[in-house]
C-alpha positions as CSV (number, residue, x, y, z in Angstrom):
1,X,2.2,12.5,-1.0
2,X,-1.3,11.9,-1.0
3,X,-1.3,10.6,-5.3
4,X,1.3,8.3,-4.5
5,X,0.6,7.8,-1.1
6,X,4.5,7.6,-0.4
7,X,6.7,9.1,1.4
8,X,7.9,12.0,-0.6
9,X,12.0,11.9,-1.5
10,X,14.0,14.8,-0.7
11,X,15.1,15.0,2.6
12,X,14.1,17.0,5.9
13,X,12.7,19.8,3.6
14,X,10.9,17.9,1.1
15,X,9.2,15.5,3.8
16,X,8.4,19.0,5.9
17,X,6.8,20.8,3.0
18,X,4.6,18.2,1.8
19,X,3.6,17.6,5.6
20,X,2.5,21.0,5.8
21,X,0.7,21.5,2.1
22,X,-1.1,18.0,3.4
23,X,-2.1,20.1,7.6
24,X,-3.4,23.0,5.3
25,X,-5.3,20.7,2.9
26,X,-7.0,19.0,6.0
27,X,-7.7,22.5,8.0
28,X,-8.9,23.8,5.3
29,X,-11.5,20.5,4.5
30,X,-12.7,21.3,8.0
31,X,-13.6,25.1,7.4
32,X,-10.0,26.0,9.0
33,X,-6.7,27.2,7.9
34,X,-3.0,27.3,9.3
35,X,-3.5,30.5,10.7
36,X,-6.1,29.2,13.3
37,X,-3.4,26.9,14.7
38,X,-3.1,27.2,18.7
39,X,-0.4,24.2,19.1
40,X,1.7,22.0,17.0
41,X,3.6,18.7,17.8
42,X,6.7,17.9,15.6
43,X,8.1,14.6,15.7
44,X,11.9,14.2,14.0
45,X,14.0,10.5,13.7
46,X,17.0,13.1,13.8
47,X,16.7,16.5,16.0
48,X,19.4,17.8,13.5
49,X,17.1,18.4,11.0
50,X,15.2,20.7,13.2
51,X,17.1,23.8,11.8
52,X,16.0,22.9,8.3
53,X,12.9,21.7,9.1
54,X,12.1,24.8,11.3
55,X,13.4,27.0,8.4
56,X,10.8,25.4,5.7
57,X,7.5,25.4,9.0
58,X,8.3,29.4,9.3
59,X,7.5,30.0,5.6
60,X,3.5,28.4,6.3
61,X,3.1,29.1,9.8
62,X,5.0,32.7,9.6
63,X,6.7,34.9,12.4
64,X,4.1,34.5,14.9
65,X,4.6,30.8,15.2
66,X,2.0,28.8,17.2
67,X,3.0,26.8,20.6
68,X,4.9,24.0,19.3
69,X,6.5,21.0,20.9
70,X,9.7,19.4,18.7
71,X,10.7,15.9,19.8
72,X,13.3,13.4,18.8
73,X,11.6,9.7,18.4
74,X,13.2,6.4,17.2
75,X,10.9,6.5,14.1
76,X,8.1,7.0,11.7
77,X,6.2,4.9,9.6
78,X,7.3,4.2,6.0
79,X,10.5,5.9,6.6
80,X,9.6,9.4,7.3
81,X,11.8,11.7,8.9
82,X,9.2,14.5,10.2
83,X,5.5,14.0,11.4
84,X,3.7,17.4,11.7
85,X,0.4,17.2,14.0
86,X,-1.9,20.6,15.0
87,X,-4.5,21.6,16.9
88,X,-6.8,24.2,15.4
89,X,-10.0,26.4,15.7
90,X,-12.2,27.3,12.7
């Protein structure tokens, strides 16, 4: 959360939302937005939480997602579960 600069509480979906408002916020600081996406790299502590992450990423990237790599890692800083990295055009 970038006011608290925490790690936002509330599981998979919370941490995967507030990833995603925090992408858009920077793409769209650099004259971009989601929708010029051409590749994004997920990292999860726990691939289970792919089908819930994946279900809250649909709703910002929708149907026509971007290439994306989803990996399992041993973890994150500050005890996040998901780290959400893109590659864009403006």
């Amino acid at each position: 959360d970038p006011e608290t600069n925490q790690v936002v509480e509330g599981g998979i979906e919370a941490q995967t939302e507030q990833a995603m408002k925090n992408v858009s916020a920077v793409l769209e600081e650099a004259g971009s937005s989601l929708s010029n996406v051409l590749k994004t790299s997920i990292f999860l502590v726990d691939f289970d939480d792919f089908p819930a992450m994946n279900e809250v990423y649909a709703r910002f990237v929708g149907p026509d997602f971007p290439a994306r790599a989803t990996v399992q890692i041993a973890g994150l800083p500050m005890g996040a579960l998901v780290e959400i990295e893109v590659v864009a055009h403006t």
